[in-house]
C-alpha positions as CSV (number, residue, x, y, z in Angstrom):
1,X,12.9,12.2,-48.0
2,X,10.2,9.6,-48.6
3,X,6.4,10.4,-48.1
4,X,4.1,9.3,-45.1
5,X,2.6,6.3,-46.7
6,X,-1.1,6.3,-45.4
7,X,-3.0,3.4,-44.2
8,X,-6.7,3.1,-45.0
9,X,-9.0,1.4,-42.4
10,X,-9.7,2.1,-38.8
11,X,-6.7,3.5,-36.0
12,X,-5.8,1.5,-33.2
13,X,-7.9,3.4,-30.9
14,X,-10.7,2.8,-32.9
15,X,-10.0,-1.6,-33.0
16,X,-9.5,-0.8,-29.5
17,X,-12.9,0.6,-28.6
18,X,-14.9,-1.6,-30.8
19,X,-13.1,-4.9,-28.5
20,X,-15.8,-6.5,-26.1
21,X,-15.4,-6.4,-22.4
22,X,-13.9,-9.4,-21.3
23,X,-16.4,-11.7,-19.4
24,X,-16.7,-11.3,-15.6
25,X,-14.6,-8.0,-16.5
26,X,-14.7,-5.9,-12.9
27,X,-12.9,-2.6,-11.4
28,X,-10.7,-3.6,-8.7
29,X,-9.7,-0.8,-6.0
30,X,-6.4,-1.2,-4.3
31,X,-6.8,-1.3,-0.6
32,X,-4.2,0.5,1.6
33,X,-5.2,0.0,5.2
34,X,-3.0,3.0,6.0
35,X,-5.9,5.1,4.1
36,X,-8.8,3.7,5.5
37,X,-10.4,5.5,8.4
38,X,-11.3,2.3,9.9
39,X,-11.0,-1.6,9.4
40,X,-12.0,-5.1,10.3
41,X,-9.0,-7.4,9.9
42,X,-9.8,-11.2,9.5
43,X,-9.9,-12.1,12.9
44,X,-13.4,-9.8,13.0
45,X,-11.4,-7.0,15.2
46,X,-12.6,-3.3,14.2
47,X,-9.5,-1.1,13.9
48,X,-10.2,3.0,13.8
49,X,-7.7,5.2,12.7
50,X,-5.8,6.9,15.7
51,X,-4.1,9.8,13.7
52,X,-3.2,10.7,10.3
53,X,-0.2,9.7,8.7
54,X,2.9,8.8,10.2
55,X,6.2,9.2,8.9
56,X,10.1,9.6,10.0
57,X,11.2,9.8,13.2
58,X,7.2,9.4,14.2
59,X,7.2,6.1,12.6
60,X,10.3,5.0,13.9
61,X,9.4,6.2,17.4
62,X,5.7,3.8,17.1
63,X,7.5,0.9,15.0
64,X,10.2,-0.2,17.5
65,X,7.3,0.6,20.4
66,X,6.9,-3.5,21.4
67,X,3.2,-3.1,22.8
68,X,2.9,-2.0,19.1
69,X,1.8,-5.0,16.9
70,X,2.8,-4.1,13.4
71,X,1.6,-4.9,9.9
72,X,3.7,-4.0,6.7
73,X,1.1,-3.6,3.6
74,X,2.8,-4.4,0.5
75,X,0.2,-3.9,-2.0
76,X,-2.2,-5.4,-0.4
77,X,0.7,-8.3,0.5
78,X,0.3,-7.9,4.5
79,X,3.0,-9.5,6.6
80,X,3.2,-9.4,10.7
81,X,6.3,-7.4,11.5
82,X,7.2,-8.8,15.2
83,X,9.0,-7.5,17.4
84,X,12.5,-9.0,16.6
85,X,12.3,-8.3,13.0
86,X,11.9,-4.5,13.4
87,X,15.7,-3.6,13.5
88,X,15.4,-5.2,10.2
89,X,12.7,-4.3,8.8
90,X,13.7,-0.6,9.5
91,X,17.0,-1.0,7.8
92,X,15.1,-2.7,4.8
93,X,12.9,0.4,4.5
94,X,16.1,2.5,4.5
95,X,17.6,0.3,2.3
96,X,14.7,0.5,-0.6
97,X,13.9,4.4,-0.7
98,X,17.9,5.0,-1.5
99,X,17.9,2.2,-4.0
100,X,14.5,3.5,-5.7
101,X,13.7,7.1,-5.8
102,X,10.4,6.3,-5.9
103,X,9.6,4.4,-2.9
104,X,8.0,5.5,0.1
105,X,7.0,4.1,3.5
106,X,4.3,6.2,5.1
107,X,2.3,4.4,8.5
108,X,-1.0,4.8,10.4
109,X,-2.0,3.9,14.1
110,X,-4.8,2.4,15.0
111,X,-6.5,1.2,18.5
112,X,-9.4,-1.0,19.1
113,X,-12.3,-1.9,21.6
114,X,-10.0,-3.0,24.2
115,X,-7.4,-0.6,23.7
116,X,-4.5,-2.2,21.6
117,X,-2.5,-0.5,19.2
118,X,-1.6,-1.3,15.5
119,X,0.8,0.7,13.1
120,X,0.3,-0.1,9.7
121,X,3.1,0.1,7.4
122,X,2.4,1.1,3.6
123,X,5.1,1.0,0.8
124,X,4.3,3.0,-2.3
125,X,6.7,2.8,-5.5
């Protein structure tokens, strides 16, 4: 068999490290309201964290609850879930963690000042 034919100057690693930071370079954190202990959403509301997290039958005992409202947090991609889109928003759910064996929907409830409840809705791949 042939021989390992060696290549003099510096590994990739070493280009890699030695590459400036790009300008205005940042770290960016990926918010998932179903983590957070307690939000404001953009209305100026202050949502606290209820109980931990939800899942199964739990979630699809709070998610069909129509004094519920309901946000689904797609990577940081938050949609209203009303009230008539549930059925099919639950079947979507169902229909994504036997496609990808990956996925998972996990929730959250919150309450406010005056009372109101909010499930949040996070999908993880």
């Amino acid at each position: 068999m042939g021989s390992k034919r060696r290549v003099s100057g510096p590994t990739f690693a070493e280009v890699v490290s030695q590459l400036p930071e790009p300008s205005g370079a940042r770290e960016v954190r990926l918010v998932r309201l179903a983590q957070e202990e307690a939000f404001t959403d953009a209305d100026g509301v202050r949502w606290q964290m209820r109980e931990g997290v939800v899942e199964g039958r739990a979630l699809r005992k709070v998610l069909f609850d129509e004094a519920v409202r309901v946000l689904h947090d797609d990577a940081g991609e938050v949609a209203v879930i009303a009230p008539e889109g549930r059925e099919r928003f639950w079947v979507t759910l169902q229909e994504r963690m036997e496609a990808w064996p990956h996925a998972t929907f996990y929730g959250a409830t919150f309450r406010n000042d005056r009372h109101e409840s909010l499930l949040v809705v996070n999908e993880d791949c």
